[in-house]
N, CA, C and O atoms as a GROMACS GRO file, in nm:
protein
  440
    1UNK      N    1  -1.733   4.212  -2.356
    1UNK     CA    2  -1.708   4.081  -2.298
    1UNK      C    3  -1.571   4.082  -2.230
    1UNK      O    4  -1.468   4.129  -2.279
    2UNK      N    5  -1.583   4.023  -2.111
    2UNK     CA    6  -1.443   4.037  -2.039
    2UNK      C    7  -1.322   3.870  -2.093
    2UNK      O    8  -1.361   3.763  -2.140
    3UNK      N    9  -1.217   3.903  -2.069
    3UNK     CA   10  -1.119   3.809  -2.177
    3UNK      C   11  -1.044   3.735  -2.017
    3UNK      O   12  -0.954   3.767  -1.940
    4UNK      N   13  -1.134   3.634  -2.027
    4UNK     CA   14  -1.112   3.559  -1.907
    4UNK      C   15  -0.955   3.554  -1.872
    4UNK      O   16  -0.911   3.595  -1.764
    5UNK      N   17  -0.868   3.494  -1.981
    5UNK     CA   18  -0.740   3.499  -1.907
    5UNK      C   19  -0.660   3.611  -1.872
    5UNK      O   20  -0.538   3.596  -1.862
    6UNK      N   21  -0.700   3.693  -1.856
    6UNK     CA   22  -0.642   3.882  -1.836
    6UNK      C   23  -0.698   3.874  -1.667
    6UNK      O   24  -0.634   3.894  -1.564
    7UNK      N   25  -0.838   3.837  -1.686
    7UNK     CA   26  -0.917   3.811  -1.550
    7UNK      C   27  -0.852   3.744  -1.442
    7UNK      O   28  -0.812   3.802  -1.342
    8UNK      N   29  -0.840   3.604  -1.467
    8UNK     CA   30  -0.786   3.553  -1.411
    8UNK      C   31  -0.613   3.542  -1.412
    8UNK      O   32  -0.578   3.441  -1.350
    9UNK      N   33  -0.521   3.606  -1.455
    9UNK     CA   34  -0.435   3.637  -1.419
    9UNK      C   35  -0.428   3.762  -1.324
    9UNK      O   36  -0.326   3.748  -1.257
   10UNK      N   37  -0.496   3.886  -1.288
   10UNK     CA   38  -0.478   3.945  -1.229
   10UNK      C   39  -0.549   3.887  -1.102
   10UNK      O   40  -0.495   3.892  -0.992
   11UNK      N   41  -0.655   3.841  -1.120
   11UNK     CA   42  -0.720   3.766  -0.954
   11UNK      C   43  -0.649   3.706  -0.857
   11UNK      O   44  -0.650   3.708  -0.734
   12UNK      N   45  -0.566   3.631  -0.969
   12UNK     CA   46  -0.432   3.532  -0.850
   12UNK      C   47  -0.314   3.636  -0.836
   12UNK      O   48  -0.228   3.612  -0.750
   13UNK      N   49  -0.307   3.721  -0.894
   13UNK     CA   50  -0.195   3.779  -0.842
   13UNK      C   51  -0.209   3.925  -0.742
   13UNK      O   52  -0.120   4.004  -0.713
   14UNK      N   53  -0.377   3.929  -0.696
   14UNK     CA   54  -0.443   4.013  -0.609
   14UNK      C   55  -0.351   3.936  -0.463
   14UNK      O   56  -0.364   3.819  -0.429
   15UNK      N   57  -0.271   4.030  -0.403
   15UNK     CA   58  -0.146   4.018  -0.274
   15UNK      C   59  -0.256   3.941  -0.135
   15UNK      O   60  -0.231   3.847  -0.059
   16UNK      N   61  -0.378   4.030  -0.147
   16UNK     CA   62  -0.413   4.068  -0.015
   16UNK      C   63  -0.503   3.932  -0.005
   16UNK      O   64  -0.546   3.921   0.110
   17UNK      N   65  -0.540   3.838  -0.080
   17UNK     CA   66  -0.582   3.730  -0.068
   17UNK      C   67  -0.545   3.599  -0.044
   17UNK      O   68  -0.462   3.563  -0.128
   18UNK      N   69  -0.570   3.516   0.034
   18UNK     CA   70  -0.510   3.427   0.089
   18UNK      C   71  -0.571   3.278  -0.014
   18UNK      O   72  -0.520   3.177  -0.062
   19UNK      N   73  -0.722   3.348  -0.005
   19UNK     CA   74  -0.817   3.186  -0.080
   19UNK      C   75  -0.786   3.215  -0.257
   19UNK      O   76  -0.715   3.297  -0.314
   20UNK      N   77  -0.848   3.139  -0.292
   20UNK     CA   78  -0.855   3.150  -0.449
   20UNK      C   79  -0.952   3.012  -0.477
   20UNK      O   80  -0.912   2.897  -0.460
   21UNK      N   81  -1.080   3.048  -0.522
   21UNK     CA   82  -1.185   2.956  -0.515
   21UNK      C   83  -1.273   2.984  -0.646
   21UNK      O   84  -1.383   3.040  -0.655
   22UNK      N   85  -1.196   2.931  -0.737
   22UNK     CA   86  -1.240   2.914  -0.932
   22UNK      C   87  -1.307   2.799  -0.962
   22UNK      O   88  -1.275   2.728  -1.058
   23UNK      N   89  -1.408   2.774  -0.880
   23UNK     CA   90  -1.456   2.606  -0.954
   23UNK      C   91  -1.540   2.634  -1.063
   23UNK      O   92  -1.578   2.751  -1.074
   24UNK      N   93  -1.584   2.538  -1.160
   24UNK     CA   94  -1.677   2.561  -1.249
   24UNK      C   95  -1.637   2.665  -1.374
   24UNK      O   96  -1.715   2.685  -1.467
   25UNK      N   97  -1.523   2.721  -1.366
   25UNK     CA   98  -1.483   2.841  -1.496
   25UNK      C   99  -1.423   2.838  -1.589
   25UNK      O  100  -1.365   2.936  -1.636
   26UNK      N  101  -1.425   2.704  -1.646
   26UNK     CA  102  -1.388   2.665  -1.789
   26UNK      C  103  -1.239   2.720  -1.795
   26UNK      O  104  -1.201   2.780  -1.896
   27UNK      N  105  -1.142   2.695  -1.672
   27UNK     CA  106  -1.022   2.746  -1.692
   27UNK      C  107  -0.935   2.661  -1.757
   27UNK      O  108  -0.960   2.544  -1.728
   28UNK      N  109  -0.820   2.675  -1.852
   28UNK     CA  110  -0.737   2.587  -1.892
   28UNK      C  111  -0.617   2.617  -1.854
   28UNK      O  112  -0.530   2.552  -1.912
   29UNK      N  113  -0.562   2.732  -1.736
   29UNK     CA  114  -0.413   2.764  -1.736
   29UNK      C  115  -0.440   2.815  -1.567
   29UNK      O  116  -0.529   2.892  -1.531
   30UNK      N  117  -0.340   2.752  -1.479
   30UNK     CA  118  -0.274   2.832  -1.381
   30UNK      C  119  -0.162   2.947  -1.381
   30UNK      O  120  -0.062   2.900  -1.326
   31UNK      N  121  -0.144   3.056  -1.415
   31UNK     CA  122  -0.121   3.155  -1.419
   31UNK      C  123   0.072   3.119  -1.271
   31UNK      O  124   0.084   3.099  -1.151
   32UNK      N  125   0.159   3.131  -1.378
   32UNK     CA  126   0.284   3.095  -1.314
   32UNK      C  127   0.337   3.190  -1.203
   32UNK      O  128   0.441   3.171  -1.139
   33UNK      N  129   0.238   3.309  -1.187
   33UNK     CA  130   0.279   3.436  -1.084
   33UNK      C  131   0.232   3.363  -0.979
   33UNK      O  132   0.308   3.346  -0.884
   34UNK      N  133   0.104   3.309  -0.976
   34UNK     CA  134   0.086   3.238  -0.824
   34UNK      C  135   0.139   3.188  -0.746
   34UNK      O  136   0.099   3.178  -0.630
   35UNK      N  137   0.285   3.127  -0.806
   35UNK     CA  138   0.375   3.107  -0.737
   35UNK      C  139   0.456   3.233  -0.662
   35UNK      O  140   0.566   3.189  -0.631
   36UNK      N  141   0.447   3.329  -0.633
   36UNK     CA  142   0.484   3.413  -0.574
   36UNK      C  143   0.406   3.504  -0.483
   36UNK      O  144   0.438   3.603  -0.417
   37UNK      N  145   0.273   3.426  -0.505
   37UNK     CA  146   0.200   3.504  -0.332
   37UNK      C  147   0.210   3.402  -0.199
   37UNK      O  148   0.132   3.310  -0.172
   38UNK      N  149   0.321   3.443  -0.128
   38UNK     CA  150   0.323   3.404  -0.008
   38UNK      C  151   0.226   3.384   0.075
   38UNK      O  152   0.233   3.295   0.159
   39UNK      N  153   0.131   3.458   0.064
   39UNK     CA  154   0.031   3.404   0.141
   39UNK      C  155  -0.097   3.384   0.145
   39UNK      O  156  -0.186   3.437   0.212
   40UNK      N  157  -0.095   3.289   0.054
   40UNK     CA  158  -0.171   3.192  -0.031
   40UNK      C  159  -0.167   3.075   0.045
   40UNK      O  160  -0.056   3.033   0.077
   41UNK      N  161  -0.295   2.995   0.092
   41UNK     CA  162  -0.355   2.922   0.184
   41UNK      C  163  -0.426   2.834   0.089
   41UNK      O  164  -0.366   2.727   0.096
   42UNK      N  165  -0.513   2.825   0.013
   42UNK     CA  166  -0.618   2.788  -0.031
   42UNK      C  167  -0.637   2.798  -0.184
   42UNK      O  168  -0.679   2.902  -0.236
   43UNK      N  169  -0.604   2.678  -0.262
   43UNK     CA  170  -0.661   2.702  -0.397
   43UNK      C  171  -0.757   2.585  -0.433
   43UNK      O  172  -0.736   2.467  -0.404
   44UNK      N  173  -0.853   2.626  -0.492
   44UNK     CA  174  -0.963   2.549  -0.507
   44UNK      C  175  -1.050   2.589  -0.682
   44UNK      O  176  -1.137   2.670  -0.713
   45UNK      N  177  -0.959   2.468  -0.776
   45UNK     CA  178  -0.983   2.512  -0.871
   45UNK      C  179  -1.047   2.382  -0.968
   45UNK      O  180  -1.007   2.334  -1.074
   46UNK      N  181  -1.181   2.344  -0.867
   46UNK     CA  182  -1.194   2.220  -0.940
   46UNK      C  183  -1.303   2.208  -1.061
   46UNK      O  184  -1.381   2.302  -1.076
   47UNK      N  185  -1.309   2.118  -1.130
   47UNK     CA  186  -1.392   2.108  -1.276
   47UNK      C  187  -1.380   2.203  -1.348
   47UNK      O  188  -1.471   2.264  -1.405
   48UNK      N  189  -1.229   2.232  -1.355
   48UNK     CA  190  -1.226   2.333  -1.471
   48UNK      C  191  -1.147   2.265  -1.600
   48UNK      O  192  -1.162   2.143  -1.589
   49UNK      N  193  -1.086   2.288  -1.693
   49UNK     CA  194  -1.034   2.206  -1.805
   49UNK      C  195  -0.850   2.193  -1.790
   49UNK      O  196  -0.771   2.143  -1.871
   50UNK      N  197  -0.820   2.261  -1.651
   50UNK     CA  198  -0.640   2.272  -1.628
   50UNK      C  199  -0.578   2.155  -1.679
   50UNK      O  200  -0.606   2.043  -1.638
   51UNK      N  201  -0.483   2.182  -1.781
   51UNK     CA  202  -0.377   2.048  -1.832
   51UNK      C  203  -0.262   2.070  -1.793
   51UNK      O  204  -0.176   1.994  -1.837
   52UNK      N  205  -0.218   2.180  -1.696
   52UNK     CA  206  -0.084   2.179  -1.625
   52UNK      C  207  -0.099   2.256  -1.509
   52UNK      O  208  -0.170   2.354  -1.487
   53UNK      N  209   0.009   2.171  -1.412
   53UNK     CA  210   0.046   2.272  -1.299
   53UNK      C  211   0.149   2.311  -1.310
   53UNK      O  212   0.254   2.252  -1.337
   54UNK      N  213   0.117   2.479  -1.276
   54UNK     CA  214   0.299   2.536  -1.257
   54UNK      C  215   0.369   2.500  -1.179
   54UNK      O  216   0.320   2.478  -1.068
   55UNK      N  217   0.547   2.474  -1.203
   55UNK     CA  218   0.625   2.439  -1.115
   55UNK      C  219   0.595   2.546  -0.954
   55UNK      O  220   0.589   2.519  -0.834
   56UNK      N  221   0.584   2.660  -1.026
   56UNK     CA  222   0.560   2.789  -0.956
   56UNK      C  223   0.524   2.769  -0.787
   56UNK      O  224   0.574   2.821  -0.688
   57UNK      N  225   0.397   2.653  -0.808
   57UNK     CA  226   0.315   2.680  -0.657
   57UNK      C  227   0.421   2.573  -0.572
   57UNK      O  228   0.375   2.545  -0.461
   58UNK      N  229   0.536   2.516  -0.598
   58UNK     CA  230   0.606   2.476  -0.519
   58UNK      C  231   0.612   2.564  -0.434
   58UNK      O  232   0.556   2.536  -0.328
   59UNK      N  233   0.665   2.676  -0.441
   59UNK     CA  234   0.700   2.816  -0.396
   59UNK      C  235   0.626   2.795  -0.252
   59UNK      O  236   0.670   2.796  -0.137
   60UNK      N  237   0.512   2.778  -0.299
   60UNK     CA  238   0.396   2.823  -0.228
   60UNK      C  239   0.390   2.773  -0.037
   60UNK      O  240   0.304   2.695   0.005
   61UNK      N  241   0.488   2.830   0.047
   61UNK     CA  242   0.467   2.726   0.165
   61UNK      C  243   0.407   2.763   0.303
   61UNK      O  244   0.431   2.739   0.421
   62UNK      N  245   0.315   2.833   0.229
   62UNK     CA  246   0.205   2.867   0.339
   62UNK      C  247   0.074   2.752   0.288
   62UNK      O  248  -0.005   2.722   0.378
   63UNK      N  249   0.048   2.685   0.135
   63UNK     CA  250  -0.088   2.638   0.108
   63UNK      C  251  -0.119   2.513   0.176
   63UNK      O  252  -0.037   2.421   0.183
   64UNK      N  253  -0.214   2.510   0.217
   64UNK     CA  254  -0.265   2.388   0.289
   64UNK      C  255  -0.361   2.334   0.228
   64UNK      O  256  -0.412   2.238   0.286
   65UNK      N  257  -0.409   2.369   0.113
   65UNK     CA  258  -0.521   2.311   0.030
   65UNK      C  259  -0.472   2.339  -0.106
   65UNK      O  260  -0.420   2.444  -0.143
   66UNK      N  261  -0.493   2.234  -0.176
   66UNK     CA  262  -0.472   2.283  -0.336
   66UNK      C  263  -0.556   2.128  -0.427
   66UNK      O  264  -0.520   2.018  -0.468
   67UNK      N  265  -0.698   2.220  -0.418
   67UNK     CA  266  -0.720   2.100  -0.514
   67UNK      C  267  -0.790   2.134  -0.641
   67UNK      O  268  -0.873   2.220  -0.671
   68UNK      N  269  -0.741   2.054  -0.696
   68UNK     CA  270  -0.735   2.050  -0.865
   68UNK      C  271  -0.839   1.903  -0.905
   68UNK      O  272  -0.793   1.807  -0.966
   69UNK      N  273  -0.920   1.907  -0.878
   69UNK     CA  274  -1.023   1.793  -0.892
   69UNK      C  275  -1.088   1.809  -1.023
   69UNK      O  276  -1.117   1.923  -1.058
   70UNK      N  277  -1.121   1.686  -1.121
   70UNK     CA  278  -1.164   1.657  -1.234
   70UNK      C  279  -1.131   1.807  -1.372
   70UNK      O  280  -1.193   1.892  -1.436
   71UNK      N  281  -1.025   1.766  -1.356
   71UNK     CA  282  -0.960   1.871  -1.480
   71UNK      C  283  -0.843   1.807  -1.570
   71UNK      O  284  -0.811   1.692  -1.540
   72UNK      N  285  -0.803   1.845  -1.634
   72UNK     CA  286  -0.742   1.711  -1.772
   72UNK      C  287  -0.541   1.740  -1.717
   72UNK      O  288  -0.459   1.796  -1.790
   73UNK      N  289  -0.511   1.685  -1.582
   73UNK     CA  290  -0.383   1.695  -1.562
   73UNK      C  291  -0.318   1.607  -1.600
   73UNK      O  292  -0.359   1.505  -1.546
   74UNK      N  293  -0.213   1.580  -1.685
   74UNK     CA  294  -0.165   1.450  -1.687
   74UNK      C  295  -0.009   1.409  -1.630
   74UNK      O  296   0.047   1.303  -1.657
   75UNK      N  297   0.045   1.512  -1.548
   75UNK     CA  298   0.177   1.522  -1.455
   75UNK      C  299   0.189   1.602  -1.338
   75UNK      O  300   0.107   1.693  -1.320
   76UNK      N  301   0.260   1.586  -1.275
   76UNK     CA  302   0.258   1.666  -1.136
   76UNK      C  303   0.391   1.691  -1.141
   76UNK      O  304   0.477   1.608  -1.172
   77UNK      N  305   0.413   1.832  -1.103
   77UNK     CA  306   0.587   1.865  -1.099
   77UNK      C  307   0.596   1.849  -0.978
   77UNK      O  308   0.523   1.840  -0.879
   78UNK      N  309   0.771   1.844  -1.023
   78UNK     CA  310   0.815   1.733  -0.865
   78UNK      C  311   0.811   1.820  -0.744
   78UNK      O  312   0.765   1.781  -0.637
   79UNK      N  313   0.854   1.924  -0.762
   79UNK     CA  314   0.849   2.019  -0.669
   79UNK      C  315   0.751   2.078  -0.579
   79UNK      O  316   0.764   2.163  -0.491
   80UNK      N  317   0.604   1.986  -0.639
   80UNK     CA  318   0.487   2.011  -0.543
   80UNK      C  319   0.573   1.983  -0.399
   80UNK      O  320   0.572   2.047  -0.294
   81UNK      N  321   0.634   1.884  -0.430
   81UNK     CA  322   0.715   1.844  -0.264
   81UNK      C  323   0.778   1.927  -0.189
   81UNK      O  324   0.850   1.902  -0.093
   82UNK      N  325   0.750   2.029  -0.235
   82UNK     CA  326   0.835   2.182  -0.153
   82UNK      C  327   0.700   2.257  -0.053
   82UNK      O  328   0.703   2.359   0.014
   83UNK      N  329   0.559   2.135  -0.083
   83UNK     CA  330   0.444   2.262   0.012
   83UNK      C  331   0.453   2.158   0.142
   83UNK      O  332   0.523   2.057   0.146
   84UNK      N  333   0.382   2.198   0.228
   84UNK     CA  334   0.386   2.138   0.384
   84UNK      C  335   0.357   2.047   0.360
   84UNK      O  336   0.286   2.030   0.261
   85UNK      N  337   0.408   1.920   0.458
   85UNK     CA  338   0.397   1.801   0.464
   85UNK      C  339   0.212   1.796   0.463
   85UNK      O  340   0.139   1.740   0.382
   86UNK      N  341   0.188   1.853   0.546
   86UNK     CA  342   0.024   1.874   0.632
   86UNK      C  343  -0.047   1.888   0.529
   86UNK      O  344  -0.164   1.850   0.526
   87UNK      N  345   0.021   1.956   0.410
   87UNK     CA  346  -0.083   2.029   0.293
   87UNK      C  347  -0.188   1.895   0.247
   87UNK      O  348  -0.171   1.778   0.281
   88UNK      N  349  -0.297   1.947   0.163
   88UNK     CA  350  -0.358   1.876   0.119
   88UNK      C  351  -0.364   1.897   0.006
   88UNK      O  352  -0.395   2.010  -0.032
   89UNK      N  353  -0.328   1.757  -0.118
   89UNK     CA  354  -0.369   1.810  -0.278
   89UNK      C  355  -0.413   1.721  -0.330
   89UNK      O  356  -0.366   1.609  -0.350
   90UNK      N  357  -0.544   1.782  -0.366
   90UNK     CA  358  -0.629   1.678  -0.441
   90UNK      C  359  -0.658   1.704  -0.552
   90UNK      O  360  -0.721   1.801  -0.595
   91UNK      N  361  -0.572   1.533  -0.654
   91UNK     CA  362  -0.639   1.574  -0.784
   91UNK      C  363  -0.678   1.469  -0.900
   91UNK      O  364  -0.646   1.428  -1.011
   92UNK      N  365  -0.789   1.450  -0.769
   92UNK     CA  366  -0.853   1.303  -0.849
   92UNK      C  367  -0.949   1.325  -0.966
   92UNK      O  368  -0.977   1.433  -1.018
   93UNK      N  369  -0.983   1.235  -0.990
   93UNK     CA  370  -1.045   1.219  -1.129
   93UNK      C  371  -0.983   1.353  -1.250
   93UNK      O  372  -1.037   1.440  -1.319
   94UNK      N  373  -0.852   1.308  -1.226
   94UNK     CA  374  -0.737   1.391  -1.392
   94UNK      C  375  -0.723   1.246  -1.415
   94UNK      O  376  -0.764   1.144  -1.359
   95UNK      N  377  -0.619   1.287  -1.565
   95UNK     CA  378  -0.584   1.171  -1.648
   95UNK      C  379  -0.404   1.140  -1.624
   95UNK      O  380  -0.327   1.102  -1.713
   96UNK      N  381  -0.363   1.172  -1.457
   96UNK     CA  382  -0.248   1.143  -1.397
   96UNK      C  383  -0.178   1.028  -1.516
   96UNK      O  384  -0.237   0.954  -1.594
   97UNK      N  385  -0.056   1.046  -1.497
   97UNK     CA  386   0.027   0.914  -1.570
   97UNK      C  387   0.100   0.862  -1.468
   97UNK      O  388   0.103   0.741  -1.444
   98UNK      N  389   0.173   0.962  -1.393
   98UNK     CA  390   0.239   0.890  -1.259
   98UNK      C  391   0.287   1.030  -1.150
   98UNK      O  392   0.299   1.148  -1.186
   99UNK      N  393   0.300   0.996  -1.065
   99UNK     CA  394   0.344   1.086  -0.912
   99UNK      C  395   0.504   1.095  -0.929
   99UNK      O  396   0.572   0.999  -0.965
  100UNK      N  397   0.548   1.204  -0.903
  100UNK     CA  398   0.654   1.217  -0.878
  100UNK      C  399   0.734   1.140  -0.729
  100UNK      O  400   0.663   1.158  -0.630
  101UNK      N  401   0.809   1.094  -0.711
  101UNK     CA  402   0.885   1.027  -0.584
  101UNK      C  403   0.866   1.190  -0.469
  101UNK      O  404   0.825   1.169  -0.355
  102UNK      N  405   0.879   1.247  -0.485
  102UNK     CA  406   0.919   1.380  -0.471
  102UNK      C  407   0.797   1.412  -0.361
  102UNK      O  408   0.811   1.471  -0.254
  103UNK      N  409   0.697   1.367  -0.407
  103UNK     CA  410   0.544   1.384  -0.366
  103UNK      C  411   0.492   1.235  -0.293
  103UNK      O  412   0.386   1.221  -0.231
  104UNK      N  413   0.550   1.176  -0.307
  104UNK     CA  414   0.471   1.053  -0.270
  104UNK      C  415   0.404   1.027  -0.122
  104UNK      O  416   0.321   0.937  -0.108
  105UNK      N  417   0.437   1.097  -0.031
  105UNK     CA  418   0.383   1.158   0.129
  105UNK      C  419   0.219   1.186   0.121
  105UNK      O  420   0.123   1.164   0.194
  106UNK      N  421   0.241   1.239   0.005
  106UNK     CA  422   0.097   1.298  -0.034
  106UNK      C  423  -0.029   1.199  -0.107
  106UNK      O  424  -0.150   1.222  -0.110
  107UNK      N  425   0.052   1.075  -0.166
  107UNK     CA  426   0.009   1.023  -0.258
  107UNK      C  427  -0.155   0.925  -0.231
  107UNK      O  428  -0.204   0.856  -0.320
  108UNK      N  429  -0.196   0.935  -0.136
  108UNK     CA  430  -0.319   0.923  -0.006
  108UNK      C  431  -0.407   1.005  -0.077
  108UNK      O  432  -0.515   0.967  -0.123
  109UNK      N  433  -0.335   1.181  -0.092
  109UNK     CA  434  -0.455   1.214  -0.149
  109UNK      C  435  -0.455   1.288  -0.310
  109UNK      O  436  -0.483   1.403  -0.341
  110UNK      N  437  -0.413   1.177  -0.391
  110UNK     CA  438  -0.409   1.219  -0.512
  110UNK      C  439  -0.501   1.107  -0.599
  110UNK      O  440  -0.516   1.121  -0.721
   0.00000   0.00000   0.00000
C-alpha cells in the first residue's frame, strides 16, 4: 500500500510541473515545499479534508489559480497577499472565520 503523504509530498515538489490537480484524495496537509516551486500556475485541491494553508504558497508568484474548495479551512495566512493581484483563490464552502486585510482584493472570490 502506498503511504499517501510520502506521495504527495514528492508530487508537489516534482520542479517540472506547473499544474497540481488533487481533487477528491482525502488529503489533510499542503506540503510547505510548495512554496518553493516557482513555477507553479495551478493548484486545484478541492474536496479534500485540508485544515491549513501554508504560509509557503505566498512565495508562489507565478499562481493564478489556487483553489481549495469544500475542505475544513478555518484561516487564511496573510501573506496569500504576496500572489498576483489577477490570481484567483477559491475557497468556498470551508469553515473560514475571517480574511486577512492583507487579502481582501481577493475577497470576491473567497
Amino acid at each position: 500500500m502506498i503511504n499517501t503523504s510520502v506521495f504527495i509530498k514528492y508530487f508537489f515538489i516534482i520542479n517540472s510541473l506547473s499544474y497540481r490537480w488533487l481533487d477528491n484524495n482525502q488529503l489533510t496537509e499542503i506540503p510547505a515545499q510548495v512554496g518553493n516551486i516557482s513555477t507553479l500556475t495551478y493548484i486545484k485541491l478541492n474536496d479534500n479534508q485540508i485544515t491549513d494553508i501554508p504560509e509557503e504558497l505566498g512565495n508562489l508568484t507565478e499562481l493564478m489559480d489556487l483553489e481549495l474548495q469544500n475542505n475544513l479551512i478555518t484561516s487564511v495566512p496573510a501573506n496569500l497577499g504576496n500572489l498576483p493581484e489577477q490570481a484567483i483563490i477559491d475557497l468556498s464552502d470551508n469553515c473560514l472565520e475571517s480574511i486577512p486585510d492583507e487579502i481582501k482584493y481577493a475577497e470576491a472570490n473567497l
